[in-house]
C-alpha positions in Angstrom: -13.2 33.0 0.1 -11.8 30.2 2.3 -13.2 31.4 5.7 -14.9 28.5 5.7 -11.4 26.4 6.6 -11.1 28.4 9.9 -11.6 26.2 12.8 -10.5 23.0 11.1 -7.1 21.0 11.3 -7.0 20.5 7.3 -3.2 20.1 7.6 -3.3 17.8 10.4 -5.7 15.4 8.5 -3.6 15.6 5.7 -0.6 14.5 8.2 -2.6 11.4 9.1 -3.2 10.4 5.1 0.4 10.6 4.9 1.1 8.6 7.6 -1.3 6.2 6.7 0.4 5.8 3.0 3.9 5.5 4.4 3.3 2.9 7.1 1.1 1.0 4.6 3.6 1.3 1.8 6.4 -0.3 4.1 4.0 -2.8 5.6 3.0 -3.7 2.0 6.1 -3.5 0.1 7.5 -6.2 2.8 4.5 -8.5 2.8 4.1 -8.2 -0.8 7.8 -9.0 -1.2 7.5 -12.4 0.7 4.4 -13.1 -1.4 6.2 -13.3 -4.3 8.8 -15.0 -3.0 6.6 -17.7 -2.4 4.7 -17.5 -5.6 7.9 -18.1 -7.4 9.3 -20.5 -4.3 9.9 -24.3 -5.2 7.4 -25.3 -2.3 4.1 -26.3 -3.8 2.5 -25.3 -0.4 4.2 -22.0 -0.6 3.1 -21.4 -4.3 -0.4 -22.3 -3.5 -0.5 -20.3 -0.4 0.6 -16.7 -2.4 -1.6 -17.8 -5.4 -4.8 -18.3 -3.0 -3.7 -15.0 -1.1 -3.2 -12.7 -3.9 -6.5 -14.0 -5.7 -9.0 -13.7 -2.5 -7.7 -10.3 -1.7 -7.5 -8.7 -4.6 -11.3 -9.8 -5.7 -12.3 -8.4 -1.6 -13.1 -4.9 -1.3 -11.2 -2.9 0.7 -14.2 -1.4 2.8 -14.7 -4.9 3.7 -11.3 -5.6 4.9 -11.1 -2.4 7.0 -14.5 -2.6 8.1 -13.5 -6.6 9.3 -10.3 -5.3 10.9 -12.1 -3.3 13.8 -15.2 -5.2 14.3 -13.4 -8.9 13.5 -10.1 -8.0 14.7 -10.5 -5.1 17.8 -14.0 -5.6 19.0 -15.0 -9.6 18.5 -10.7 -10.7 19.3 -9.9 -7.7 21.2 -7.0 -7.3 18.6 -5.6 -3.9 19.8 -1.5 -4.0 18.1 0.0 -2.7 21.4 -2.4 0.3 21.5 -4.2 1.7 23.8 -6.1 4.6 23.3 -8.9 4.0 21.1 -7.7 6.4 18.2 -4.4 4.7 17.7 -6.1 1.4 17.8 -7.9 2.0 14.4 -5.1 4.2 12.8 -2.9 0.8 13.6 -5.5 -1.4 12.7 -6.2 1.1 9.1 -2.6 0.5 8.5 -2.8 -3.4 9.1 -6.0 -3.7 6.3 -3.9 -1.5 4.2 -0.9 -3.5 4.1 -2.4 -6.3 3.6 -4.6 -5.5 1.2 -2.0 -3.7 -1.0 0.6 -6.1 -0.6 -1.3 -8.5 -3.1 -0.9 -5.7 -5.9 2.7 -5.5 -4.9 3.0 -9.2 -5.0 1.9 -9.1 -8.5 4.3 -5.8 -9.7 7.1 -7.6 -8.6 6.2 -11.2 -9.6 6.1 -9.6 -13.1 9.9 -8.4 -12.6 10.7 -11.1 -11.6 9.5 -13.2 -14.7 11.8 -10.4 -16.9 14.9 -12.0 -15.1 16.5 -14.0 -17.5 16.3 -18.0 -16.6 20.3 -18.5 -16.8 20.8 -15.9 -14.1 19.1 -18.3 -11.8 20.7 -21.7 -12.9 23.9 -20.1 -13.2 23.6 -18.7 -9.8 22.3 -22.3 -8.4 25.3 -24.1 -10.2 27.7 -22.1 -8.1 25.8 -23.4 -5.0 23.8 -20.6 -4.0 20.3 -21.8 -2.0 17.1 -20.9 -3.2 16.7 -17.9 -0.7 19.8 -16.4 -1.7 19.5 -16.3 -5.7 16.2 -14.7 -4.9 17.8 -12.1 -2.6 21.2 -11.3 -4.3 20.3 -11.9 -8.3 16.4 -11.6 -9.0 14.8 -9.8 -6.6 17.2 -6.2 -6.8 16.5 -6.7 -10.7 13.2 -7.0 -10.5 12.7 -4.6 -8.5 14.6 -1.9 -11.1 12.2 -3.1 -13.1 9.1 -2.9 -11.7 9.4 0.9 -10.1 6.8 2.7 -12.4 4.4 -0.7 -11.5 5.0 -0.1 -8.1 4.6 3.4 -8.3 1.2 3.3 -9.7 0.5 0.6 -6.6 1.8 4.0 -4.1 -0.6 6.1 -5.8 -3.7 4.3 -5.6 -2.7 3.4 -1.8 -2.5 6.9 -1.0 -6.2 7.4 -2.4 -7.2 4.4 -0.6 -6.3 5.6 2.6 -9.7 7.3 2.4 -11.8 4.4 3.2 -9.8 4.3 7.0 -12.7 6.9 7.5 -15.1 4.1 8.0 -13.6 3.3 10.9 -12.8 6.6 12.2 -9.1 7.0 11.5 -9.1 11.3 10.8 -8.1 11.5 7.9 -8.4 14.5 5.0 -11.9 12.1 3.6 -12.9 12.1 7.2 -12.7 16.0 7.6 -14.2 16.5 4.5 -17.0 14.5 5.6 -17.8 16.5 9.0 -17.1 20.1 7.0 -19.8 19.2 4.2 -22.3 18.4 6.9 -21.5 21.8 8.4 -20.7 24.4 5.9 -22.7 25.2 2.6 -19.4 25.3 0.5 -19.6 22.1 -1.0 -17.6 22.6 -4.4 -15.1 24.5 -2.8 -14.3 22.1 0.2 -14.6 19.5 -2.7 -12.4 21.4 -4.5 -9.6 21.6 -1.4 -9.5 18.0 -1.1 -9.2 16.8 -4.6 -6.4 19.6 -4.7 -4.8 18.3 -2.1 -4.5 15.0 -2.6 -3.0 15.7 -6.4 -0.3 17.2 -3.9 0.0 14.1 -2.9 -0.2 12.1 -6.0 1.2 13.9 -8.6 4.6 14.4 -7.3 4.9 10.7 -6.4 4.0 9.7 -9.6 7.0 12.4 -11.7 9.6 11.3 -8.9 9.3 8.0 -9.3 8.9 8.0 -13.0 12.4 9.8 -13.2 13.6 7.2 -10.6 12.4 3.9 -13.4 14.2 5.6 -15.9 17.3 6.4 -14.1 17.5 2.4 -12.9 15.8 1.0 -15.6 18.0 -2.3 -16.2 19.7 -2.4 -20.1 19.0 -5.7 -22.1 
């Protein structure tokens, strides 16, 4: 019934889509941190950076972004992130459009968290001396994130279904795969059937672990 799979890394293209979702998460989840620091920084230039950030990314589709990273970035600035060979190029260039692009969703999960912080915290914490960057660091930030897990789970989620548009530049992933087998097998449900299976392999688990995780560090108020 699956003869048709024979002949085709399916596993290995899975391996990149996980790769791409864990290099993008932690690329994301630190740029999107920063952001909203900033958003919530006393800088006005800081503020307005994040705010204009968050608001042109978000409303830019992501085909766009991946599709500017190799012909903007790699082939008009010769942009290649320490690669050299032409696959790792785009995989780290997949990852780059990813980050960023995500990172404005994470900017917004956590900026949410942040605003359930209770004001005295922070003007407690800045009457006992503490700068800025550390009442961010040591009060708000590890309470917001508690609060903000299932947020940011559902941000993980939709980032690992994302990674599908780094086909468009080649990156061979499980979308790109599927792509080639349709155009050369006559099992288009099943193959169909194989991917959508296997990324609720992906999925579905993030979404129950992480779940138990919010409720297990879920701050009491």
């Amino acid at each position: 019934m699956f003869d048709f799979l024979d002949g085709y890394d399916l596993l290995g293209a899975f391996w990149v889509t996980v790769q791409l979702t864990v290099y993008s998460a932690l690329g994301s989840l630190i740029w999107g941190t920063l952001l909203a620091g900033m958003k919530v920084s006393p800088v006005p230039l800081m503020r307005g950076f994040a705010t204009a950030y968050v608001n042109v990314v978000r409303n830019i589709p992501l085909t766009v972004i991946i599709v500017f990273s190799s012909l903007g970035l790699f082939q008009t600035l010769n942009v290649k992130l320490g690669a050299s060979d032409f696959t790792d190029i785009n995989f780290r260039l997949a990852v780059l459009a990813l980050s960023a692009y995500t990172a404005a969703f994470v900017c917004e999960a956590l900026r949410s968290g942040i605003n359930t912080v209770p004001v005295g915290q922070a003007e407690a914490a800045r009457a006992l001396g503490l700068s800025f960057t550390q009442v961010l660091r040591l009060i708000i930030l590890p309470q917001a994130f508690r609060s903000v897990v299932n947020p940011l789970s559902n941000v993980l989620i939709a980032l690992t279904k994302n990674t599908t548009v780094a086909s468009a530049i080649g990156v061979a992933e499980a979308s790109y795969l599927m792509k080639g087998m349709i155009e050369k097998e006559a099992q288009l449900i099943l193959i169909s059937a194989v991917f959508a299976f296997g990324f609720v392999v992906l999925t579905l688990p993030t979404g129950l672990i992480l779940g138990w995780v919010s409720k297990k560090v879920a701050v009491k108020r």
